[in-house]
N, C-alpha and C positions, 0 to 999 in steps of 0.2 A: 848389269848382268841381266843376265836376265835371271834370277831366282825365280820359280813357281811353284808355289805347293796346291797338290790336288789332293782329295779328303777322297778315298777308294773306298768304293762300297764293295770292294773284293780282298780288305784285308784277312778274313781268315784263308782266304787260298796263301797270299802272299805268307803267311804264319808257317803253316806248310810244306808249303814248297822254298821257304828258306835255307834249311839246313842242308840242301843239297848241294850247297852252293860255298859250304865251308868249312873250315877244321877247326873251327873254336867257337864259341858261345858270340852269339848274334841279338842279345836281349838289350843291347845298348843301341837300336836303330830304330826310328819311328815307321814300321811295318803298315800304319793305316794311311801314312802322307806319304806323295811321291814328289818328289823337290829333284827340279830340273836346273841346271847349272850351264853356263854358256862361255866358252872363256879359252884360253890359250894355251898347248900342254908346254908345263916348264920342265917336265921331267914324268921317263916311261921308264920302268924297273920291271922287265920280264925275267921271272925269278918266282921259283918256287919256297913257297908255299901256295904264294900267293900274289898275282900281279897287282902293281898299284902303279895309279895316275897323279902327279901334283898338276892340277890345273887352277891356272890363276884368270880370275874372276874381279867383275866391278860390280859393288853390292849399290842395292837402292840410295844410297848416302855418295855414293859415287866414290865410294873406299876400295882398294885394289884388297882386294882377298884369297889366299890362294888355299883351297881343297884339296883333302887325301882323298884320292879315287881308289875304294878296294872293290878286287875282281875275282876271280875263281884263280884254279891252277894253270897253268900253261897248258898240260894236257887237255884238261875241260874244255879251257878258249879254242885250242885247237880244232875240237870236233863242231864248233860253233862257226869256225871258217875266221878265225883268230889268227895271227901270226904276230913278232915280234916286231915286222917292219909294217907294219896296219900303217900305222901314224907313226908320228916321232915329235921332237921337241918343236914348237915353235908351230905346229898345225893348229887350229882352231876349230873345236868339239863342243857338241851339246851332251853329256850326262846325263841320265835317267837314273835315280835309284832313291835309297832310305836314307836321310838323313840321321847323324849322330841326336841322341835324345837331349843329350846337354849342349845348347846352340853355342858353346862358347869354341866347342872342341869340331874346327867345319873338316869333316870327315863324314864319308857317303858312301854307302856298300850298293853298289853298281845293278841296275837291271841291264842298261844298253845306253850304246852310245851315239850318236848319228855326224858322219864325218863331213867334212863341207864335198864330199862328192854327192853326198845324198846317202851314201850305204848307212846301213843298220848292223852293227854287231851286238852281239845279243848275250848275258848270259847262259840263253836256255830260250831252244823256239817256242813259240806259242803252240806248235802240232805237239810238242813232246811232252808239253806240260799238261796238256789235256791228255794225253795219254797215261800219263801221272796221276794225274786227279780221278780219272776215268766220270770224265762227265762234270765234276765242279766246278763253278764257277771261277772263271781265271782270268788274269790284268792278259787281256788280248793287245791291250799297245806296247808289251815286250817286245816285238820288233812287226817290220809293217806290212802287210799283205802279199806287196810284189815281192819281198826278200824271203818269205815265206812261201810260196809257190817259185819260188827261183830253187830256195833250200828244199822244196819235196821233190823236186824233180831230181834231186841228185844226193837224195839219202840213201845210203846203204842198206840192202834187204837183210833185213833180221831173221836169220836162219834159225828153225825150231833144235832144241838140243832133242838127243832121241836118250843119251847114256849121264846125263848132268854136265857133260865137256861143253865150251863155250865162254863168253863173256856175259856178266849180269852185273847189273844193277840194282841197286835197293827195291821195292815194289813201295806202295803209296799207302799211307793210312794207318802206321803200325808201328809196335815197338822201334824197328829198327831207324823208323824216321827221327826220334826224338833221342833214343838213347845214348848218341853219341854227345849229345850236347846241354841235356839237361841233368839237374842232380835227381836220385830217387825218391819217390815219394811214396810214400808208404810197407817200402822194402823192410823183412824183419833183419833189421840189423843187428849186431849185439852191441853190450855197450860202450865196446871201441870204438864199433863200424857209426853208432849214433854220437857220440863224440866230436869223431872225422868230421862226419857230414858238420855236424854244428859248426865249424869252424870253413865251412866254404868258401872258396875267394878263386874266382875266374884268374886270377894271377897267379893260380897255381898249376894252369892249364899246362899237360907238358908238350903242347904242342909249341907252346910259346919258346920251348929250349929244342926244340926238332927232336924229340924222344917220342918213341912207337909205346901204346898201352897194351900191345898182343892180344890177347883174348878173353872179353867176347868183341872187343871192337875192333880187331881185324875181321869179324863180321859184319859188324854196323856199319864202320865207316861210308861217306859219302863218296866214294871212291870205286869205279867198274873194278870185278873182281873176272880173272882169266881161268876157270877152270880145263884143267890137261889130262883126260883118261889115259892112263894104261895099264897096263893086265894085271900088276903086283900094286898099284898106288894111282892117289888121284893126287896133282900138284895143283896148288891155289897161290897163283900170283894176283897181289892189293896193286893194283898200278896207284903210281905215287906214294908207295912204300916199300923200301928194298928188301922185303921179307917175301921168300915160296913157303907155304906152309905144307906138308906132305901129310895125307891120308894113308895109311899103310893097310892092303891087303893083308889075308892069311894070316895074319896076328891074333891066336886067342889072348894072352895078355903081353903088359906090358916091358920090356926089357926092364934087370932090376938096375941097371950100372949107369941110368938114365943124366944127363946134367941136363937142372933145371933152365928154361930159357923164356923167352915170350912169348912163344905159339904153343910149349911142351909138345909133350908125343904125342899122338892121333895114330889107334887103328879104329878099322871100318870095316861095316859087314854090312850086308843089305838085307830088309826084313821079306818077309811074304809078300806084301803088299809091294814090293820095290823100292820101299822108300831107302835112305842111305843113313845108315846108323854110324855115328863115329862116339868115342868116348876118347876123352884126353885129361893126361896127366904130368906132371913134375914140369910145372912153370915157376916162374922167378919171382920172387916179391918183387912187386911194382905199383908205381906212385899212380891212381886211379883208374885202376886194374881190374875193379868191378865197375864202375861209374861213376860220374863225375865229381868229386868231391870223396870217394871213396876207392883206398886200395885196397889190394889182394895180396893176398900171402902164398908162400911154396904148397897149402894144402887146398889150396882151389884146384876143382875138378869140374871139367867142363861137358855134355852129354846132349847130342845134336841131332838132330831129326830132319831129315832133307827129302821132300817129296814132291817130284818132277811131276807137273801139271798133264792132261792127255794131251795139250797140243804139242806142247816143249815149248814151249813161251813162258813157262810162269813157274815159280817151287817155293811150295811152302815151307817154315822153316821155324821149330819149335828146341830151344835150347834150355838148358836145365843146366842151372851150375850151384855150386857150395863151394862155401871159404868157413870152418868154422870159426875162425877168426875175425869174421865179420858178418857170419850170418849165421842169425840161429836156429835156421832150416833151407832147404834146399828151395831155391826161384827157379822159377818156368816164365820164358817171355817169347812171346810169339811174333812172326813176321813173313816178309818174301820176299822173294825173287824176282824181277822182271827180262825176260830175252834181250840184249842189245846186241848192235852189231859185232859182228867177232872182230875184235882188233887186238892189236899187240901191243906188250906196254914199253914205254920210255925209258930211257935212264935218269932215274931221279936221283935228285940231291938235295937238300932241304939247305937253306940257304937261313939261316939263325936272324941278319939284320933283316931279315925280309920276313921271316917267322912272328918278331916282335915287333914291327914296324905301327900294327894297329894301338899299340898298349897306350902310346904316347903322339898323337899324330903330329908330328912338327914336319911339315907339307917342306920342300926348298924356296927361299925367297930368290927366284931370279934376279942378276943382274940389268936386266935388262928393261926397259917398258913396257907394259901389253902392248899399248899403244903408240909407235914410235911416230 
């Protein structure tokens, strides 16, 4: 094989700019090494949650070895210039990404691949990450120059929002980067909510059974969010989650005959300043529904603050929720918005063996020889 590990003087970007890249907890990869893999695909699984590559590999002892390649969503890869017919079984690929921390377990959460034509597909271009960072130091060998000026010439222009309508993405540097994926840390919990957390265990993640947490991280998620103005309501479709959530105009309070859900009810009003006030209530108890390691109960009340930057590029975004059930006073956590292009989202379906696939990596052993 070729295996190489490079020692990155750029691991706090890679820290970073991980989570954008997934739907569960990523603390189990060596984030500072980058371990290159050389070898044959025995099997491609495009399939959401989460695409994966078994590629079998000849280690230094001259051992046939064969790697779980984990990737982003199908949608992700797609805007990356991804498709399911890229490759296929039995092509021979070099892998870029993070090695699993425990070397027993060879599983590798993907930066890029490089195909025997020479192309580069990429988690995530190098122009977009520095966009992301705005300015941080960043692994510029995520994919390679020429594929990078082939990809700016034919990136979609990101159109400024003027009313909040549009496509956005996460912004960089902020609550909303970590909150999907880390437990709290120093949040007043009560003594349920500290409890819960004591008892944490990433195998509780319900993204592992393909269950939605609703809100606040149908806000956070790492997933472009489709905002839809019109006169009476604003609609917010999560691409790669089959929930619209509805903003409601004209509402001083809330209907009282409400059934609790995962997104509950939302009206909205706009302040002086423009900003977009929404207040929501009558959600469902749900299994880590405040954050990770900790759920919410039907008395969570959520209270959102959305304030579109002067170019339309950017909106800031301060949320305020209570559970007394798990919290013995009200949190404020802050974040943003970044413009992306406007697109349309997919028809998802979360695919359960493909949800769990990372928990336990047992790669396929081919029947057949690398080397015939």
């Amino acid at each position: 094989m070729k295996i190489s590990l490079i020692i990155l003087a750029t691991c706090i970007f890679i820290l970073n700019a991980m989570p954008v890249m997934s739907h569960h907890g990523r603390s189990n990869f060596r984030y500072d090494i980058n371990t290159t893999l050389e070898g044959e695909v025995v099997d491609f699984q495009w399939r959401n949650p989460h695409v994966y590559i078994d590629l079998q590999t000849i280690n230094d002892n001259n051992e046939t070895e064969v790697w779980l390649i984990e990737a982003g969503t199908p949608s992700a890869l797609k805007r990356q210039g991804w498709n399911k017919y890229a490759f296929g079984i039995g092509d021979k690929i070099v892998a870029v990404g993070n090695a699993n921390r425990d070397p027993e377990k060879k599983h590798l959460y993907l930066q890029h691949i490089v195909l025997e034509s020479g192309k580069t597909l990429s988690l995530a271009s190098t122009k977009r990450l520095l966009e992301i960072e705005r300015g941080n130091v960043v692994n510029t060998d995520l994919i390679s120059p020429e594929a990078e000026a082939k990809k700016s010439n034919s990136e979609p222009v990101v159109t400024p929002s003027k009313d909040f309508s549009g496509t956005w993405a996460r912004g960089p540097n902020n609550y909303l980067t970590t909150a999907y994926f880390e437990p709290p840390v120093g949040w007043p919990l009560t003594e349920r909510g500290e409890q819960q957390l004591g008892r944490f265990d990433e195998l509780d993640n319900p993204a592992y059974d393909c269950l939605d947490r609703g809100l606040p991280f149908f806000t956070v998620m790492p997933y472009w969010l489709t905002w839809t103005r019109y006169e009476d309501r604003i609609e917010i479709e999560l691409q790669n989650v089959n929930i619209i959530r509805t903003l409601y105009f004209n509402l001083d309070e809330h209907p009282v005959d409400l059934t609790p859900n995962l997104v509950g009810h939302s009206i909205a009003r706009f302040d002086e300043d423009g900003s977009l006030l929404v207040d929501t209530v009558s959600f469902s108890t749900t299994r880590w529904g405040l954050a990770p390691g900790v759920d919410s109960s039907e008395q969570k009340r959520i209270s959102e603050r959305y304030t579109l930057s002067e170019d339309g590029l950017g909106m800031d975004i301060s949320i305020t929720f209570t559970d007394p059930a798990y919290l013995t006073e009200p949190l404020t956590v802050n974040g943003s918005y970044r413009k992306v292009a406007d697109t349309l989202s997919e028809p998802y379906q979360c695919d359960i063996e493909a949800a769990r696939r990372s928990l336990s990596p047992q790669p396929k052993i081919p029947w057949y020889p690398l080397f015939p």
